[in-house]
C-alpha positions as CSV (number, residue, x, y, z in Angstrom):
1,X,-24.6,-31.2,20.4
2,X,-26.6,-28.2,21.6
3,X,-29.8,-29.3,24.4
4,X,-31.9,-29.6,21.2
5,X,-31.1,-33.1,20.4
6,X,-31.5,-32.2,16.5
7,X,-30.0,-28.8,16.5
8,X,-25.8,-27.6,16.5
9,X,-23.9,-24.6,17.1
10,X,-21.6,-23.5,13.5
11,X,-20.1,-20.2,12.9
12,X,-21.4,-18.7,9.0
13,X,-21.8,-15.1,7.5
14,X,-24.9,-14.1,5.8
15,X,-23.0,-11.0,3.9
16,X,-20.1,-10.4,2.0
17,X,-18.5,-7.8,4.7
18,X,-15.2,-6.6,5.9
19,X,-13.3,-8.9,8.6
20,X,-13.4,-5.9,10.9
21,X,-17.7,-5.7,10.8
22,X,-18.8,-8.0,13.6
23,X,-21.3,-9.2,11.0
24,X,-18.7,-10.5,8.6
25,X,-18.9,-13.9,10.7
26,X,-21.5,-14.9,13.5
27,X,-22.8,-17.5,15.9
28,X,-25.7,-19.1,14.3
29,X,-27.6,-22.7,15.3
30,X,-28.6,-25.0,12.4
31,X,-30.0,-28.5,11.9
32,X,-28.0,-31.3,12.2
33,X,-27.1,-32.8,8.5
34,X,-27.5,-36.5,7.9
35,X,-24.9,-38.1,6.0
36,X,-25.4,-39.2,2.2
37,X,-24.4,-42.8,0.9
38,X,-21.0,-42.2,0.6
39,X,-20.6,-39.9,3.6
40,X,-19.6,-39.6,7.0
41,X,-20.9,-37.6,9.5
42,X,-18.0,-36.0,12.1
43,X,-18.2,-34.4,15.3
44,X,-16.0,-31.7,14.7
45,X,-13.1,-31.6,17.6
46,X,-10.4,-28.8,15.9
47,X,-10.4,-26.5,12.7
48,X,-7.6,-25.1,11.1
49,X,-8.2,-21.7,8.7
50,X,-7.0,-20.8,5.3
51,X,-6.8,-18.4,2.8
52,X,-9.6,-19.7,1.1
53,X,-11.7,-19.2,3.6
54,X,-11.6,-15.2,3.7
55,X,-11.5,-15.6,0.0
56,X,-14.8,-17.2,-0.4
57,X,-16.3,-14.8,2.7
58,X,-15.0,-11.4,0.6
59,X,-15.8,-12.8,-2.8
60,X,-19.4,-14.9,-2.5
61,X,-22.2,-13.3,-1.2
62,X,-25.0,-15.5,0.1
63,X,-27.6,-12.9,0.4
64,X,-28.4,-13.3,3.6
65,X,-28.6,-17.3,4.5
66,X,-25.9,-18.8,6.7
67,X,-23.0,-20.1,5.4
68,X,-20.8,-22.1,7.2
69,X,-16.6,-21.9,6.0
70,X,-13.8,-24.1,6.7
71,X,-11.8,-26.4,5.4
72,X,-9.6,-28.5,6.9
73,X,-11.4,-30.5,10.3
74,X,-10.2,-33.4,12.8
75,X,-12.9,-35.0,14.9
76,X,-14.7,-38.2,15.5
77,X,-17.1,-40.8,12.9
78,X,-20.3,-40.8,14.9
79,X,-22.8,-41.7,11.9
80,X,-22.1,-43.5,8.4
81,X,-23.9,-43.3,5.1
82,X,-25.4,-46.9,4.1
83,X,-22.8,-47.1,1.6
84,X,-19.6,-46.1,3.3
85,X,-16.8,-48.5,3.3
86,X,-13.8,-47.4,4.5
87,X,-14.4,-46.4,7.8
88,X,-16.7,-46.7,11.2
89,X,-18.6,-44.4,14.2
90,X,-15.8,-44.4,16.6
91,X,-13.0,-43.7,14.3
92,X,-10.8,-40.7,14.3
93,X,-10.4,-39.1,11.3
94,X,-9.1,-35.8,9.4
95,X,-9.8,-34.2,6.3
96,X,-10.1,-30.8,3.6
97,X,-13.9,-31.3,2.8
98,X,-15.6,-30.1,-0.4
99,X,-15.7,-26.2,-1.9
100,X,-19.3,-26.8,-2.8
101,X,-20.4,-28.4,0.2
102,X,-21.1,-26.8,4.0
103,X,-17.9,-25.9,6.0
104,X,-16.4,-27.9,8.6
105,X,-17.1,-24.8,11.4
106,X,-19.6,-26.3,12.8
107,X,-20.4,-29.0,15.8
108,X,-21.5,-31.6,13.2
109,X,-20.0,-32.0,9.8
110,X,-21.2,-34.2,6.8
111,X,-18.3,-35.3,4.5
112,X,-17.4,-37.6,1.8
113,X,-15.2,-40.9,2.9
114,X,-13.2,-40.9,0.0
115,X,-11.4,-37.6,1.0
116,X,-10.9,-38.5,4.8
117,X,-8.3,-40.5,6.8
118,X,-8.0,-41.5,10.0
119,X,-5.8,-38.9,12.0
120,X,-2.3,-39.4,12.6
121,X,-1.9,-41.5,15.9
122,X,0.7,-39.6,17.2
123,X,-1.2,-36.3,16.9
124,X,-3.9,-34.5,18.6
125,X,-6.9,-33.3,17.1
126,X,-5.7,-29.6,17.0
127,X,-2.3,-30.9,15.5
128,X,-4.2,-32.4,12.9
129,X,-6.7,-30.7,11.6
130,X,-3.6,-28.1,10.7
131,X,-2.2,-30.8,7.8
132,X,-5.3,-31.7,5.7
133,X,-5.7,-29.1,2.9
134,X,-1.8,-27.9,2.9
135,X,-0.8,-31.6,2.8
136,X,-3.2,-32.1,-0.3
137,X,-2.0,-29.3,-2.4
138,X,1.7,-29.8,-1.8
139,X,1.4,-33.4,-2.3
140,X,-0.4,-33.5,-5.4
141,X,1.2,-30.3,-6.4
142,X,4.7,-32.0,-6.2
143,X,3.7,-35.6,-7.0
144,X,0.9,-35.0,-9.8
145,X,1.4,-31.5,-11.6
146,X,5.3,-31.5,-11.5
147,X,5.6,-35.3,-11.6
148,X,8.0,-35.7,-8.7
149,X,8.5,-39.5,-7.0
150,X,7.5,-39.8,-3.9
151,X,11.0,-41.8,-2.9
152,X,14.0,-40.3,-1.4
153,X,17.1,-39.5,-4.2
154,X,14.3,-40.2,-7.0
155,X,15.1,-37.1,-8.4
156,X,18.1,-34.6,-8.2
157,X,18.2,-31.1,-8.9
158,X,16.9,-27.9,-6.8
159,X,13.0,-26.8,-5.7
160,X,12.4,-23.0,-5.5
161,X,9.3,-22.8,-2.6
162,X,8.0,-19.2,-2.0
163,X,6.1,-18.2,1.5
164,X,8.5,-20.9,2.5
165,X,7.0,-20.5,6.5
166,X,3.2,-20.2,4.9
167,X,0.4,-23.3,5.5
168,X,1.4,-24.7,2.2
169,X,4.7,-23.4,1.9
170,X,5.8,-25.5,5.3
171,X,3.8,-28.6,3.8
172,X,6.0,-28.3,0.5
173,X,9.4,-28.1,2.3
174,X,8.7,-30.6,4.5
175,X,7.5,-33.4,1.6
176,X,10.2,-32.4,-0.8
177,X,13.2,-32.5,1.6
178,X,11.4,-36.0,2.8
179,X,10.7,-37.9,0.0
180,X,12.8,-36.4,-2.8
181,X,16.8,-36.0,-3.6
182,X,15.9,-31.7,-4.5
183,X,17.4,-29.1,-3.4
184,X,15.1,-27.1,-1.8
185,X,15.2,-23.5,-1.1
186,X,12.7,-21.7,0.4
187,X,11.3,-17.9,0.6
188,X,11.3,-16.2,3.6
189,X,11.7,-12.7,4.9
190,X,11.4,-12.0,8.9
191,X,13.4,-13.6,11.0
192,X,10.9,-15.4,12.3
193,X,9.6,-17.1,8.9
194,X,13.3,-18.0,8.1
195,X,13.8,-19.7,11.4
196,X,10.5,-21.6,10.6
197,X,11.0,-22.6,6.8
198,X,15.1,-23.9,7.4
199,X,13.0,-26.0,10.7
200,X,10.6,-27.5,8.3
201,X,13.4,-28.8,6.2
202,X,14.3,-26.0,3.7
203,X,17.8,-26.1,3.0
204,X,18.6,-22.4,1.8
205,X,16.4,-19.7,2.4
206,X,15.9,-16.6,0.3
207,X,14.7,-13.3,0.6
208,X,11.5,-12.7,-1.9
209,X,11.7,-9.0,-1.2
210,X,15.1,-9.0,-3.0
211,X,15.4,-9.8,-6.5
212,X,15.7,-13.6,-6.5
213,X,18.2,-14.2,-9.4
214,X,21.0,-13.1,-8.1
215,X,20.1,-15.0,-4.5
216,X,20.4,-18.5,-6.6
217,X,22.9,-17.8,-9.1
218,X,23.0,-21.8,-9.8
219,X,19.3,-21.7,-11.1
220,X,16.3,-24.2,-10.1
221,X,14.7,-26.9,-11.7
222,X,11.7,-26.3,-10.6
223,X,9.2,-23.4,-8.5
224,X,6.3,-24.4,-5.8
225,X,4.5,-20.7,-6.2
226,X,2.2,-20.3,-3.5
227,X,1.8,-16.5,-3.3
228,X,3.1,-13.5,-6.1
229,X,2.8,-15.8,-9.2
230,X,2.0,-12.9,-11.5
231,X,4.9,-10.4,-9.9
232,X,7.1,-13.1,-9.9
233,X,6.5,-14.8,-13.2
234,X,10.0,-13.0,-15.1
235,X,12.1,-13.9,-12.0
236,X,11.0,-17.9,-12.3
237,X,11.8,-17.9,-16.3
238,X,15.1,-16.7,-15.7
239,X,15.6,-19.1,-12.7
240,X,14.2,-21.9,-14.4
241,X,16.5,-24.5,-16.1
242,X,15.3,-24.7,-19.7
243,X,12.1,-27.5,-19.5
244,X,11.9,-26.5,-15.8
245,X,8.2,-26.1,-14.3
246,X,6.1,-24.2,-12.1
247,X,3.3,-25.0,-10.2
248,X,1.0,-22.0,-8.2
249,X,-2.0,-22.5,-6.3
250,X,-2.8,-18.4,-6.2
251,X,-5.5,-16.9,-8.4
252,X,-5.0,-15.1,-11.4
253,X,-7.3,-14.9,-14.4
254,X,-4.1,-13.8,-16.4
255,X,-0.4,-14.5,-16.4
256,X,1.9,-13.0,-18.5
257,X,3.2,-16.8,-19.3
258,X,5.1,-15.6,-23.0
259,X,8.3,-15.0,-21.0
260,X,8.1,-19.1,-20.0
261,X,8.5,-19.9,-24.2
262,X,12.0,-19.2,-24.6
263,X,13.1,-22.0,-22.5
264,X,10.0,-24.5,-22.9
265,X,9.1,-24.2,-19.4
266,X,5.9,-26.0,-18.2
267,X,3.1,-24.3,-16.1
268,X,0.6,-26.6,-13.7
269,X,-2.4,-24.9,-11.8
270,X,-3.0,-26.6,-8.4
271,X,-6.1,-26.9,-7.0
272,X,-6.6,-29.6,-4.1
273,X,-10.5,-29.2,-4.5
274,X,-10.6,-30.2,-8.5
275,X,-11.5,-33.6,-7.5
276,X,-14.5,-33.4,-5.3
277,X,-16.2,-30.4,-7.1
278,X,-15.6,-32.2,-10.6
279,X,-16.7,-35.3,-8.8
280,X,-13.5,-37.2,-10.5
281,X,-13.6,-41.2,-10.8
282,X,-10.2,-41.0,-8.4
283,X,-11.3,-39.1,-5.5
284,X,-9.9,-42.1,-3.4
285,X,-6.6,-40.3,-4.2
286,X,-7.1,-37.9,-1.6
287,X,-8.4,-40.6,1.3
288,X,-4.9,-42.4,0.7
289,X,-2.8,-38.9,0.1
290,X,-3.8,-38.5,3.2
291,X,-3.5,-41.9,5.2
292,X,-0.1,-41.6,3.5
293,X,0.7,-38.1,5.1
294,X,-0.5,-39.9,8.7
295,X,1.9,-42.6,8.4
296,X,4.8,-40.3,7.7
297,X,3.8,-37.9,10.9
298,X,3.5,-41.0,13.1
299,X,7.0,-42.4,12.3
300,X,8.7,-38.7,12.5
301,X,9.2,-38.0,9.4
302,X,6.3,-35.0,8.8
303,X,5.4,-32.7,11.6
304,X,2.4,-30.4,11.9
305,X,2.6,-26.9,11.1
306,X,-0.2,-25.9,13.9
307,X,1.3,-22.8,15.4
308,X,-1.3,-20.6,16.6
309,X,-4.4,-21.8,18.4
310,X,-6.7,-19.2,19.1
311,X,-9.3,-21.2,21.8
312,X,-12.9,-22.1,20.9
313,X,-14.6,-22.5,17.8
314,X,-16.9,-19.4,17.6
315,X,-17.3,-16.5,15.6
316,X,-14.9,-13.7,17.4
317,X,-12.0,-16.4,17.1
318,X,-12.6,-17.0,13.7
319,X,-13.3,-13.5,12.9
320,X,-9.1,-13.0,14.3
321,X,-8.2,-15.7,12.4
322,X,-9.5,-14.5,9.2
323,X,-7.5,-11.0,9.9
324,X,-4.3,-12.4,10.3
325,X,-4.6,-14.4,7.1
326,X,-5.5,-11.3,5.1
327,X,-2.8,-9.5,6.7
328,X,-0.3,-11.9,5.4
329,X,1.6,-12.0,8.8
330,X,0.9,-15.8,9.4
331,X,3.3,-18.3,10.0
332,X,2.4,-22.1,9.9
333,X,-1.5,-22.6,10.6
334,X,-4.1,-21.1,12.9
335,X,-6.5,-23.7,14.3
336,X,-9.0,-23.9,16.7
337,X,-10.4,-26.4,19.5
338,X,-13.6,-27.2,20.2
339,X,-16.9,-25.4,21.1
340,X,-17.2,-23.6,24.7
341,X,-19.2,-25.8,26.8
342,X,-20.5,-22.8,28.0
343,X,-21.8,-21.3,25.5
């Protein structure tokens, strides 16, 4: 905490502005929160930055109070709500946090318990706070909205995954190859990206700048879309096995989805923050997703896909971080570590 006892350090933005304007994210100092019934309240040790982060900074303008981003955190329990169950000051947790609620860049965080876990033992804080929100949305992406079994052979057949070496993409491979009998063939372009997607588990990688039919003559079952839904949408109905699905987590307000009738396909939307921003009755879900997700790191079976720490929390780091993203040339995840002590 900052010399004033009652007062932390947090990176926000006031105003919706390029990533390039030093404005477009800045050093600010704000209270303290105090934790609610139900919440905890962290001391923020790593970050990890994702595309909704620039999304919300480019698309909601706050007119001109602070508002702190980010979404995926590891740190430390240091107060509890009077209601709080599951967990203690002391423990180590990780976790996504809420769209509607204050951002995790910041010294202090206040978050609900039902969406946190205690970290992976085996992992440091950095390591961790890379899994939370791509572990969410590829678990209940593949578990909940295409009604996959989370146990090995469960079920046969073959899993298209695009961005294959993105945050969510490398989450995807890794859970499907793990705890299903699919297929699974990834999307990857550079070098680079392919090396990373067939060492998160995929076993065939294709080229999404090629026209995928022809790369996968023997068809899918189903498609993990995590980038190019819309372009893409006429290349997964002829993929598709007829009754095949698709789930995408990118954002479209249309979809030219006719093309899916022919062969009865089924489209899910995925959104890992549905449950704390509807307030659902099973947010739990996501406390034991993730304890789930910590159990399979620490016995090998899940890595993290931290692949690019860029230093201290503060605004010029996050300000690079947020470029890269837009610029689409990310592999794995970008975190960050701690606050400068001398700063």
């Amino acid at each position: 905490m900052s010399e004033n006892a009652g007062r932390m350090r947090a990176v926000a933005y006031r105003k919706s502005l390029p990533v390039d304007d030093p404005g477009s994210l800045v050093d600010v100092e704000l209270p303290v929160p105090s934790p609610g019934p139900r919440d905890l309240l962290v001391r923020v040790a790593a970050v990890a930055v994702n595309p909704v982060d620039y999304k919300v900074r480019r698309g909601t303008d706050p007119g001109g109070e602070p508002k702190v981003l980010g979404w995926d955190a590891a740190g430390t329990v240091v107060a509890i709500g009077d209601q709080v169950e599951l967990f203690e000051p002391g423990d180590e947790v990780y976790y996504a946090g809420a769209l509607d609620r204050p951002g995790a860049d910041a010294e202090y965080h206040v978050v609900d318990e039902r969406i946190v876990a205690r970290k992976p033992a085996t992992l440091s804080f950095t390591e961790a706070a890379a899994l939370p929100l791509t572990s969410l949305t590829a678990w209940e992406g593949l578990f909940e909205r295409l009604g996959l079994c989370d146990a090995p052979m469960e079920r046969t057949g073959a899993l298209l995954v695009t961005a294959a070496a993105g945050g969510v993409g490398s989450m995807v491979v890794q859970l499907a190859t793990a705890l299903t009998g699919l297929t699974v063939i990834g999307t990857a372009s550079r070098a680079e990206t392919v090396e990373f997607a067939r060492r998160m588990g995929a076993h065939q990688v294709v080229d999404h700048h090629r026209p995928l039919p022809e790369q996968v003559p023997g068809g899918v079952d189903y498609v993990f879309s995590t980038a190019g839904t819309d372009r893409n949408l006429p290349a997964y109905a002829e993929l598709l096995h007829p009754f095949g699905h698709i789930v995408a987590i990118d954002d479209y307000d249309t979809l030219p989805v006719g093309v899916l009738k022919p062969k009865s396909i089924s489209f899910h939307w995925e959104l890992m923050f549905t449950r704390s921003l509807f307030q659902t009755s099973d947010q739990i879900a996501q406390h034991r997703i993730l304890t789930q997700v910590a159990r399979l790191v620490d016995k090998g079976i899940l890595t993290t896909t931290a692949a690019t720490d860029l230093g201290p929390i503060n605004a010029a780091h996050l300000r690079e971080a947020h470029r890269i993203l837009e610029s689409g040339s990310a592999i794995g995840k970008i975190t960050l570590t701690g606050f400068d002590r001398g700063a």
